[in-house]
C-alpha positions in Angstrom: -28.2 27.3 -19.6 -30.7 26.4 -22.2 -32.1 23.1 -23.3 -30.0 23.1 -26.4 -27.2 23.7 -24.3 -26.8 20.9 -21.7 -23.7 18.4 -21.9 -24.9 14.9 -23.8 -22.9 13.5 -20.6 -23.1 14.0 -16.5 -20.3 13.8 -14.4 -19.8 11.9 -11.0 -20.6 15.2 -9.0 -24.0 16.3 -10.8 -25.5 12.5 -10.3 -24.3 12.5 -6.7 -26.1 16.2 -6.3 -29.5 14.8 -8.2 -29.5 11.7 -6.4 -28.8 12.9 -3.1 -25.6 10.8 -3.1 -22.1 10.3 -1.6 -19.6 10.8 -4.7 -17.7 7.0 -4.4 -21.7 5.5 -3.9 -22.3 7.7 -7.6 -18.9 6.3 -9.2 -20.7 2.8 -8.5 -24.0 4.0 -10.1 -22.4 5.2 -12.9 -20.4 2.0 -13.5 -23.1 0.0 -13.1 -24.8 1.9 -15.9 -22.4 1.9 -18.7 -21.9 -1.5 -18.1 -25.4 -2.0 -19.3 -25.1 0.4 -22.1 -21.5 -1.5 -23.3 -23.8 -4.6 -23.0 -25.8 -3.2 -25.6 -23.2 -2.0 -27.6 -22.6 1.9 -26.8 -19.7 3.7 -26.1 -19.2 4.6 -22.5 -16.8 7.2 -20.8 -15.3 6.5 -17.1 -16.9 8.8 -14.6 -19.8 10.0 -16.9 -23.1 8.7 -17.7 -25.5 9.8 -21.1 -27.8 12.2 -19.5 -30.4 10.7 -21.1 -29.9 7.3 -20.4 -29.4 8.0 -16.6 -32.7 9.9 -16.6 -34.8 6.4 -18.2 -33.0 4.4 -15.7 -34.1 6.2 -12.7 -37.5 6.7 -14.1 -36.7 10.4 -13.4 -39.1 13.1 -14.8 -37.4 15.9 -16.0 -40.1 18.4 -16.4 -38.1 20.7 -13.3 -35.5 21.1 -15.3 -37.0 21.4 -18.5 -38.8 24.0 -16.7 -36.0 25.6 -15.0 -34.2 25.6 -19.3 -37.4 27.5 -19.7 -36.9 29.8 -17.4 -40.2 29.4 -16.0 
């Protein structure tokens, strides 16, 4: 899948996979987070997160998978 392809939103079972998590503890993150993005006044959709937004929360760096869109 390339770059310009990925979903704008992750689901419960990709931020339980990049977390290392059980599914029900990911639910929770994922709660937790779009309460904080409603608090700021975004839309939010049960059971998914903004990629994006998950990413800056977890101080992830993404260079793996923007490699991996690369196909490097």
């Amino acid at each position: 899948m390339t770059h310009m392809n990925k979903k704008m939103f992750m689901r419960v079972d990709e931020v339980a996979e990049v977390l290392d998590v059980s599914v029900p503890y990911a639910y929770k993150l994922i709660r937790r987070m779009n309460e904080e993005l409603k608090e700021k006044g975004c839309f939010t959709i049960a059971g998914r997160i903004d990629r994006h937004y998950f990413y800056e929360r977890f101080g992830g760096d993404r260079s793996e998978e923007v490699k991996e869109d690369a196909g490097v």
